[in-house]
PAMAR-125808 format. One record per atom (N, C-alpha, C): residue number from 1; chain; atom name; residue in three letters; x, y, z. Coordinates in steps of 0.001 Angstrom, whole numbers, padded with zeros to 6 digits, always signed. Layout:
% residues N
NODE;num;cadena;atomo;residuo;X;Y;Z
NODE;NUM;A;CA;Ala;X;Y;Z
...
***
This chain:
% residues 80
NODE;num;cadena;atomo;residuo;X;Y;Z
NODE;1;A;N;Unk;+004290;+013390;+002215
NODE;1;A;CA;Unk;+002864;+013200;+002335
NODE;1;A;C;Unk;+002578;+011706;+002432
NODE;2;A;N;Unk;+001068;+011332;+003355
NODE;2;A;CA;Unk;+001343;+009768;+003302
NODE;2;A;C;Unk;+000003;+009651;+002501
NODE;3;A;N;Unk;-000097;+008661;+001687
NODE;3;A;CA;Unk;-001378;+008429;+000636
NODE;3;A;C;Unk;-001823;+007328;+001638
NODE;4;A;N;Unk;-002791;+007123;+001813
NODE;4;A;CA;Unk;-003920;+005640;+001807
NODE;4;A;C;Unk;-004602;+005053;+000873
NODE;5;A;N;Unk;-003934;+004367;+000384
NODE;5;A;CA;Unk;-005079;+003061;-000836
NODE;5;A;C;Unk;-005522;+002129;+000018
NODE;6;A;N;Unk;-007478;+002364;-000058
NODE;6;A;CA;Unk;-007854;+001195;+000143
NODE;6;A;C;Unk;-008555;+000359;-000600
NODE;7;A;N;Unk;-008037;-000797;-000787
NODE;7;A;CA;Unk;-009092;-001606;-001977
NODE;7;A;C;Unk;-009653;-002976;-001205
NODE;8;A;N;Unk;-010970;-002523;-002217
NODE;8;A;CA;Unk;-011966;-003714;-001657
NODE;8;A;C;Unk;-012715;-004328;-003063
NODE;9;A;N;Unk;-013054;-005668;-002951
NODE;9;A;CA;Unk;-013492;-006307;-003666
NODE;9;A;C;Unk;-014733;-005646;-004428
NODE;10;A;N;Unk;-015116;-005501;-005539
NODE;10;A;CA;Unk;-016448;-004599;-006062
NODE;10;A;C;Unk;-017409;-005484;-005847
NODE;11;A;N;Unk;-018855;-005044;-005301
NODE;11;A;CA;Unk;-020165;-005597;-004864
NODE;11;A;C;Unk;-020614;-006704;-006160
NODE;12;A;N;Unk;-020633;-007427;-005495
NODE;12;A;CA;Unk;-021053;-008819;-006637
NODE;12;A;C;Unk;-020179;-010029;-006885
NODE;13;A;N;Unk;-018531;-009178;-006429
NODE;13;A;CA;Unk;-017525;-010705;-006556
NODE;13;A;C;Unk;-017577;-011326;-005265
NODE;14;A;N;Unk;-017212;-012466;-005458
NODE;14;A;CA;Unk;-017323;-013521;-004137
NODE;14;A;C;Unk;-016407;-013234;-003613
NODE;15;A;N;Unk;-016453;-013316;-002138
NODE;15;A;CA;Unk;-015294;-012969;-000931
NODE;15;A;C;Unk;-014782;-013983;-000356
NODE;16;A;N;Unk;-014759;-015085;-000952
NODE;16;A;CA;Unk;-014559;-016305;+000330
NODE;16;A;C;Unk;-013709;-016244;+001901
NODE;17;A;N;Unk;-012531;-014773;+001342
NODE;17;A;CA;Unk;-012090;-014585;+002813
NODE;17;A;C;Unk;-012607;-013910;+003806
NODE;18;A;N;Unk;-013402;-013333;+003374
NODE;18;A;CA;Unk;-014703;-012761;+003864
NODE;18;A;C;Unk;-015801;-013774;+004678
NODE;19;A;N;Unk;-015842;-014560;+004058
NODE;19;A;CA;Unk;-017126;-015407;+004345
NODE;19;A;C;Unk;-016646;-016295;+005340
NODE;20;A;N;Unk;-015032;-016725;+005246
NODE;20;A;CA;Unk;-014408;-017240;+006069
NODE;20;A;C;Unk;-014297;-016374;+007697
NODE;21;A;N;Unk;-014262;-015550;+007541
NODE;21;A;CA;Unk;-014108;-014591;+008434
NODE;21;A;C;Unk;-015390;-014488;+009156
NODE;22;A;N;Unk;-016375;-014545;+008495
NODE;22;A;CA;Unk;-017909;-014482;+009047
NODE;22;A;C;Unk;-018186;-015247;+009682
NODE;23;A;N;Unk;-017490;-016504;+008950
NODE;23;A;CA;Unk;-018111;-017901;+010262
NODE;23;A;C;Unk;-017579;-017734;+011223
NODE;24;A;N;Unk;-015805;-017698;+011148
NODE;24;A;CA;Unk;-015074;-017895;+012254
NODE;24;A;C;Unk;-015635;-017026;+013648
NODE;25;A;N;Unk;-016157;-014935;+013003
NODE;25;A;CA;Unk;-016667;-014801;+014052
NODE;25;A;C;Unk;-017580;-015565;+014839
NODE;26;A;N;Unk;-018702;-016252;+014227
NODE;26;A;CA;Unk;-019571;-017013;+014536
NODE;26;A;C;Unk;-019467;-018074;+015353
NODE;27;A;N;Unk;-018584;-018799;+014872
NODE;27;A;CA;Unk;-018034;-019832;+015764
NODE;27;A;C;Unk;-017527;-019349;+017298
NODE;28;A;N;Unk;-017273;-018136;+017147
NODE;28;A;CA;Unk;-016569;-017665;+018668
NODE;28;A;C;Unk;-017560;-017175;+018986
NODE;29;A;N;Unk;-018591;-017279;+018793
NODE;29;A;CA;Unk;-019700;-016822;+019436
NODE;29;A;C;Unk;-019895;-015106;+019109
NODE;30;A;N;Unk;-019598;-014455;+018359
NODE;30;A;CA;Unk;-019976;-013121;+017824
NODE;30;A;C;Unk;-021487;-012924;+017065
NODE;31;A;N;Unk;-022746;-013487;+017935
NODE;31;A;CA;Unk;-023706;-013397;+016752
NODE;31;A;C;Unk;-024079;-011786;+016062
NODE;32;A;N;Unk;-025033;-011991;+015404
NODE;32;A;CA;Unk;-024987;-011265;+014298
NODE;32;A;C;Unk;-024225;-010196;+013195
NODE;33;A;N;Unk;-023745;-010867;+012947
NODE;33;A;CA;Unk;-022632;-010575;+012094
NODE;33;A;C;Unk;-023118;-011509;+010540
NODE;34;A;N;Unk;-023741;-010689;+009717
NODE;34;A;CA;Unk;-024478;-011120;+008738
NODE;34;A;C;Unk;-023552;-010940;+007362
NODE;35;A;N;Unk;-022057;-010229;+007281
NODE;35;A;CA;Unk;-021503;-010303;+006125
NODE;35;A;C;Unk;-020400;-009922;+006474
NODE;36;A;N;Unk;-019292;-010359;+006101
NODE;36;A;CA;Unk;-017637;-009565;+005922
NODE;36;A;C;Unk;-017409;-009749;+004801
NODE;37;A;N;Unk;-016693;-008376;+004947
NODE;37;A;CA;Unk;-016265;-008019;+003387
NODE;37;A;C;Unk;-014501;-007828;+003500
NODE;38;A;N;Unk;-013447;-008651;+002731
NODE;38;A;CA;Unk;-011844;-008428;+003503
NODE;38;A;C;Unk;-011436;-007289;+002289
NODE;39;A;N;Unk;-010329;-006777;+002720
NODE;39;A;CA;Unk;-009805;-005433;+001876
NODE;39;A;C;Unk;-008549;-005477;+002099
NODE;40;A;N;Unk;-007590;-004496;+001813
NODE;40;A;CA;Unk;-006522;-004414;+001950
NODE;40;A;C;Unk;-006249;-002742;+002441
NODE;41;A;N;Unk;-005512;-002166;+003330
NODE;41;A;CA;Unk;-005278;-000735;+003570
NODE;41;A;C;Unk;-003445;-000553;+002958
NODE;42;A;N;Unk;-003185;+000268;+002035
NODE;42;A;CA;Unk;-001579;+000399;+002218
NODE;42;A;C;Unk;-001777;+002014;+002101
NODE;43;A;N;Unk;-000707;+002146;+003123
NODE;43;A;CA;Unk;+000137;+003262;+003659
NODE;43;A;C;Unk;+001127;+003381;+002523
NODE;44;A;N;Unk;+001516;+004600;+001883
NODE;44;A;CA;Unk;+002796;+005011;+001419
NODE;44;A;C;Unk;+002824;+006415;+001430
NODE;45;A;N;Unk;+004254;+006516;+001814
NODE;45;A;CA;Unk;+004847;+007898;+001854
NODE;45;A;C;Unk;+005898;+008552;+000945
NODE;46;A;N;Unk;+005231;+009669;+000913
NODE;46;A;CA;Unk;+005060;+009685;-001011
NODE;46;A;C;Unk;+006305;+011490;-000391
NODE;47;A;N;Unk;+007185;+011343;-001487
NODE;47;A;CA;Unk;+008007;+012436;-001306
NODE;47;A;C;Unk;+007022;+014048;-001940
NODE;48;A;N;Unk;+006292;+013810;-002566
NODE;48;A;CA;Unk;+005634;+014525;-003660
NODE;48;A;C;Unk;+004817;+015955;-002020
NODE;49;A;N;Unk;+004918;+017100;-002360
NODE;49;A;CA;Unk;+004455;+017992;-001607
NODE;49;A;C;Unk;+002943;+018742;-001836
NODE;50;A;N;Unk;+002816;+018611;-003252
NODE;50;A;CA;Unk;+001701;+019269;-003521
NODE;50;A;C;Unk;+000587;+017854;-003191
NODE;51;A;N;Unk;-000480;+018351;-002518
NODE;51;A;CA;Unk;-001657;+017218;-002006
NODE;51;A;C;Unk;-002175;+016739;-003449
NODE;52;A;N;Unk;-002353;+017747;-004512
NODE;52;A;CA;Unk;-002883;+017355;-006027
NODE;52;A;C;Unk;-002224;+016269;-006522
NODE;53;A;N;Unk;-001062;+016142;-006825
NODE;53;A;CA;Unk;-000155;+015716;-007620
NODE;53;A;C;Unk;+000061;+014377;-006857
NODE;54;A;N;Unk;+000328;+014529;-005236
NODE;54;A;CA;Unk;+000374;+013188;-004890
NODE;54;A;C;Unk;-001080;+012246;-004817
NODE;55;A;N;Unk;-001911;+013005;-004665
NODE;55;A;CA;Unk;-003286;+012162;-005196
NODE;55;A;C;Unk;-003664;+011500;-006321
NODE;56;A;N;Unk;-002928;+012350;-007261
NODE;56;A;CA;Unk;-002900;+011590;-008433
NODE;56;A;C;Unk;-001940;+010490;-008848
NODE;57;A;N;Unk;-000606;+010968;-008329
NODE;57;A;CA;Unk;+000380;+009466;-008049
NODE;57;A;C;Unk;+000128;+008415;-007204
NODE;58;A;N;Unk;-000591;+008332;-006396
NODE;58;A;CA;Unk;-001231;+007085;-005399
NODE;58;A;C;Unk;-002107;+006540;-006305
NODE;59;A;N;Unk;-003195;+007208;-006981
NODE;59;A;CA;Unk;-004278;+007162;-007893
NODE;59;A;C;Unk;-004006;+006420;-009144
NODE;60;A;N;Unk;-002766;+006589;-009768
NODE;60;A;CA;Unk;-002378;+005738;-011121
NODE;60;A;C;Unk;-001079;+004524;-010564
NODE;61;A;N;Unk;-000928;+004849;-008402
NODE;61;A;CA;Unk;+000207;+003328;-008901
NODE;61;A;C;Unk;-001341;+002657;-008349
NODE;62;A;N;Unk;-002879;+002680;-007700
NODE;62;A;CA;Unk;-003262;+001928;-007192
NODE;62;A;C;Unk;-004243;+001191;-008817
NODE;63;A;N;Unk;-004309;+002161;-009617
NODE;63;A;CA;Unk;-004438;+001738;-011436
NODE;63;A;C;Unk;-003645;+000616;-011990
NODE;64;A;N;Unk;-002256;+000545;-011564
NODE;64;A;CA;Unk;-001367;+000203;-012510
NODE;64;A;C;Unk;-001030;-000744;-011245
NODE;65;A;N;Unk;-001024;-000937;-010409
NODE;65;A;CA;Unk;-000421;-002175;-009641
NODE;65;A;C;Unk;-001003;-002402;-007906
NODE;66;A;N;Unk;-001712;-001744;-007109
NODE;66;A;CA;Unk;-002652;-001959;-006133
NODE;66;A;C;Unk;-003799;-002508;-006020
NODE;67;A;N;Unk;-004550;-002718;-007448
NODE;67;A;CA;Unk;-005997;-002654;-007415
NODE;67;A;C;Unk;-005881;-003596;-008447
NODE;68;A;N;Unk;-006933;-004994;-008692
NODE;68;A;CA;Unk;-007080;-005433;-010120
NODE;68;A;C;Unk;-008545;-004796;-009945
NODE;69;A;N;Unk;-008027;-003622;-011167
NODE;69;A;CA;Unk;-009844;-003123;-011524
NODE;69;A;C;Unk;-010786;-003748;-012063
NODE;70;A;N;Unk;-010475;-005048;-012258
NODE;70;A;CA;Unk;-011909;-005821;-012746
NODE;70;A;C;Unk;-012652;-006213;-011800
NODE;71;A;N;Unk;-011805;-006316;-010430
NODE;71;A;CA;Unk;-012882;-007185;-009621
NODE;71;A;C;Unk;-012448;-006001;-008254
NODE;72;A;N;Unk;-012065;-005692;-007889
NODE;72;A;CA;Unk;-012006;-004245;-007363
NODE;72;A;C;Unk;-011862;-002983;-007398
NODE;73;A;N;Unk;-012059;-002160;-006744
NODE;73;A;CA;Unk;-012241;-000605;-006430
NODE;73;A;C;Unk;-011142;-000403;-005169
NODE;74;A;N;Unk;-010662;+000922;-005295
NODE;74;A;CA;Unk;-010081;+001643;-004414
NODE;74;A;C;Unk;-010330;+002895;-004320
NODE;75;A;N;Unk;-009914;+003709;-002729
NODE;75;A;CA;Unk;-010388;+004741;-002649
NODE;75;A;C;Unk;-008893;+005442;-002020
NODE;76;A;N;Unk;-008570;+006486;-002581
NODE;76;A;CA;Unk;-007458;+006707;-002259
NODE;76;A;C;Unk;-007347;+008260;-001188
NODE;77;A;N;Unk;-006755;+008538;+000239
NODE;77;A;CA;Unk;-006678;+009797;+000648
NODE;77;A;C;Unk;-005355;+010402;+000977
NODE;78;A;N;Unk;-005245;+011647;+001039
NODE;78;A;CA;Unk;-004107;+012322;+001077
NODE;78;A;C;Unk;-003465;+012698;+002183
NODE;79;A;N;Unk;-003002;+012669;+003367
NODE;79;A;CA;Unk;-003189;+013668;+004053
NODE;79;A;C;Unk;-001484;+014327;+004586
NODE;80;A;N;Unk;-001475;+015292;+004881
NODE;80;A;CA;Unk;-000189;+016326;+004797
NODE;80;A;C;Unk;+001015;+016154;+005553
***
Protein backbone atom coordinates (compact mmCIF):
# COMPACT_ATOMS: atom_id res chain seq x y z
CA UNK A 1 0.00 0.00 0.00
CA UNK A 2 1.44 3.54 -0.67
CA UNK A 3 0.59 6.18 2.26
CA UNK A 4 0.85 10.03 1.43
CA UNK A 5 1.98 12.40 4.28
CA UNK A 6 1.42 15.77 3.61
CA UNK A 7 2.64 18.39 5.96
CA UNK A 8 2.20 21.94 5.97
CA UNK A 9 3.07 24.64 8.21
CA UNK A 10 -0.16 25.39 10.74
CA UNK A 11 -2.00 28.87 9.89
CA UNK A 12 -0.24 31.56 11.88
CA UNK A 13 3.55 30.31 11.62
CA UNK A 14 5.70 32.31 9.34
CA UNK A 15 6.64 30.75 5.96
CA UNK A 16 9.55 32.62 4.82
CA UNK A 17 9.95 29.88 2.07
CA UNK A 18 6.81 30.61 1.13
CA UNK A 19 7.06 34.22 0.97
CA UNK A 20 10.23 33.67 -0.86
CA UNK A 21 8.47 31.85 -3.37
CA UNK A 22 5.77 34.58 -3.69
CA UNK A 23 8.10 37.18 -4.72
CA UNK A 24 10.15 35.16 -6.94
CA UNK A 25 6.77 34.35 -8.76
CA UNK A 26 6.38 38.01 -8.91
CA UNK A 27 9.47 38.94 -10.11
CA UNK A 28 8.84 36.66 -13.22
CA UNK A 29 6.07 38.42 -13.78
CA UNK A 30 3.22 35.94 -12.34
CA UNK A 31 0.88 38.73 -10.97
CA UNK A 32 -1.51 37.98 -8.54
CA UNK A 33 -0.36 35.60 -6.56
CA UNK A 34 -1.17 37.01 -3.05
CA UNK A 35 0.32 34.06 -0.71
CA UNK A 36 2.44 30.74 -0.85
CA UNK A 37 2.30 28.46 1.49
CA UNK A 38 5.62 25.55 1.05
CA UNK A 39 4.87 21.88 2.37
CA UNK A 40 6.38 18.81 1.99
CA UNK A 41 4.53 15.54 0.10
CA UNK A 42 6.27 11.96 1.10
CA UNK A 43 5.34 8.89 -0.61
CA UNK A 44 5.93 5.57 1.33
CA UNK A 45 5.23 2.15 0.59
CA UNK A 46 4.12 0.51 3.34
CA UNK A 47 4.15 -3.53 3.26
CA UNK A 48 1.04 -3.45 5.69
CA UNK A 49 -2.33 -4.79 3.56
CA UNK A 50 -5.11 -3.84 5.62
CA UNK A 51 -5.95 0.13 4.47
CA UNK A 52 -6.82 0.56 8.56
CA UNK A 53 -3.73 -0.44 10.02
CA UNK A 54 -1.58 1.16 7.39
CA UNK A 55 -3.34 4.48 8.03
CA UNK A 56 -2.60 4.30 11.25
CA UNK A 57 1.19 3.41 10.72
CA UNK A 58 1.77 6.45 8.32
CA UNK A 59 -0.33 8.37 11.04
CA UNK A 60 2.06 7.68 14.18
CA UNK A 61 5.55 7.66 11.89
CA UNK A 62 4.16 11.28 10.52
CA UNK A 63 3.56 11.88 14.85
CA UNK A 64 6.80 10.61 15.76
CA UNK A 65 9.13 11.81 12.95
CA UNK A 66 7.39 13.60 9.61
CA UNK A 67 5.62 16.38 11.18
CA UNK A 68 6.94 18.82 14.10
CA UNK A 69 3.39 19.11 15.60
CA UNK A 70 3.96 22.34 17.11
CA UNK A 71 4.23 24.26 14.14
CA UNK A 72 2.66 21.82 11.68
CA UNK A 73 -0.17 19.58 10.59
CA UNK A 74 -0.36 16.66 8.30
CA UNK A 75 -2.85 14.93 6.41
CA UNK A 76 -2.28 11.50 5.70
CA UNK A 77 -4.04 9.08 2.59
CA UNK A 78 -4.12 5.53 1.84
CA UNK A 79 -4.52 4.21 -1.26
CA UNK A 80 -4.41 0.29 -2.37
Amino acid sequence: MKATVTVMLKAGVLDPQGKAIAHALGVLGFAGVSDVRAGKILEIELTETDPARAHAVAEEMARKLLANTVIESFRVVVEG
